[in-house]
MIVEX-674088 format. One record per atom (N, C-alpha, C): residue in one letter; x, y negated, z negated. Coordinates in steps of 0.001 Angstrom, whole numbers, plus 500000, padded with zeros to 6 digits. Each point is the difference from the previous one (the first is absolute). Last residue first. Layout:
N
AXYZ/...
! end
This chain:
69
X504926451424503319/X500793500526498447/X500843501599500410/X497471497196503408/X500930499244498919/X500328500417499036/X497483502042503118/X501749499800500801/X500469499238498836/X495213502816499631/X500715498932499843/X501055499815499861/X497874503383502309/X499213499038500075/X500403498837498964/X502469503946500714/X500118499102501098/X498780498536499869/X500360503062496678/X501013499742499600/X500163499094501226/X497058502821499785/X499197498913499158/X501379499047500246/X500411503776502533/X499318499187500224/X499660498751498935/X503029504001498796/X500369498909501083/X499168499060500625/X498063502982496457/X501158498810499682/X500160499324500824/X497383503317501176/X499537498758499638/X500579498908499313/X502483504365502147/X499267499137501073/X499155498509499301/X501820503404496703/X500981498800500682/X499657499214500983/X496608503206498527/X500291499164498900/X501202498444500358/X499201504188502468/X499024499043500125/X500049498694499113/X503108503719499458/X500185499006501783/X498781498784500102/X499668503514496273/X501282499154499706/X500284499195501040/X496526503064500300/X499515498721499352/X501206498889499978/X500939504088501954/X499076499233500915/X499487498827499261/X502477503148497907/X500898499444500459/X499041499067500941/X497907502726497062/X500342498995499319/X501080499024501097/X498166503749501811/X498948499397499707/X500873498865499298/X502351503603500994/X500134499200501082/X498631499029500053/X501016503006495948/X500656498859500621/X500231498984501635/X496651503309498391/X499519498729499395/X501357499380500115/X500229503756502702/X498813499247499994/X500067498678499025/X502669503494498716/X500393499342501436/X499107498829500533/X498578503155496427/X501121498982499917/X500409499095501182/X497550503621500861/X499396498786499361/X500792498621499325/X502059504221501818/X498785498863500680/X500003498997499813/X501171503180496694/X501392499291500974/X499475499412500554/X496929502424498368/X500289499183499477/X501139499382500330/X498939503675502645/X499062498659500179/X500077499170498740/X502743503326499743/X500738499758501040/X498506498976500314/X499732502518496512/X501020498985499510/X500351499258501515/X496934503646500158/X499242498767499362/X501523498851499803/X501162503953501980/X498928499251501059/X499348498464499099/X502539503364497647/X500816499346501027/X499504499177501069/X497515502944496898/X500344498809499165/X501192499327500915/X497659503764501832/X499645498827500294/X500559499420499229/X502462503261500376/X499689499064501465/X499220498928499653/X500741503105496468/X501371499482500177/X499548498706501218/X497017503406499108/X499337498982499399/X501464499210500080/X500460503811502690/X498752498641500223/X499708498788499442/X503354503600498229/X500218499141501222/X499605498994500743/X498415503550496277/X500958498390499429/X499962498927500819/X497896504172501700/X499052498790499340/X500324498795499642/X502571503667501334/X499216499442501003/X499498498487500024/X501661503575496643/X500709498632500410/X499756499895501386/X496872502997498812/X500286498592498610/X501108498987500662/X499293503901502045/X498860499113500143/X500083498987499136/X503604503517500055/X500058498866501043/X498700499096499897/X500098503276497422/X500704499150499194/X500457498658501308/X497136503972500238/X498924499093499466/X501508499039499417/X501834503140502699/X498986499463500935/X498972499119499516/X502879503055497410/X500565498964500647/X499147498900500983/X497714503585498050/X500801499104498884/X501196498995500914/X498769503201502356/X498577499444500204/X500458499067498581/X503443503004500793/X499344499178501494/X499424499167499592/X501042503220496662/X501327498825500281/X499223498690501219/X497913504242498912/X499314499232499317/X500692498651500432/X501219504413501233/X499061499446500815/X499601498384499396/X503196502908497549/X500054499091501071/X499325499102500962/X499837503015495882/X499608498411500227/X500468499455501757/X500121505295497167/X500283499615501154/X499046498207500000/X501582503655495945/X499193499155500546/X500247499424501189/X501946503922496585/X499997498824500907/X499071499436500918/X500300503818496466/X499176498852499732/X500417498779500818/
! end
């Protein structure tokens, strides 16, 4: 009553790689999405830092326009 599976070993293995295939991909993109939210991040700080210069640029001016105080 021995049963010969072997053949089977292959092709069962072969639907276990497709899956973690799958992990892998979906592993990539959630690495892709965190890696354009990093971005973005990036982005709005070098956004806030542009206001922060601008902001001092209108200090220093108002600040030239009156020498007396």
């Amino acid at each position: 009553m021995n049963r010969d599976f072997s053949s089977l070993g292959g092709y069962i293995g072969e639907i276990d790689n497709g899956k973690e295939k799958e992990k892998e991909k979906e592993k990539e993109k959630e690495k892709e999405k965190e890696k354009e939210k990093e971005k973005e991040k990036e982005k709005e700080k070098e956004k806030e830092k542009e206001k922060e210069k601008e902001k001092e640029k209108e200090n220093r001016e108002a600040a030239s326009d009156h020498p007396g105080k």
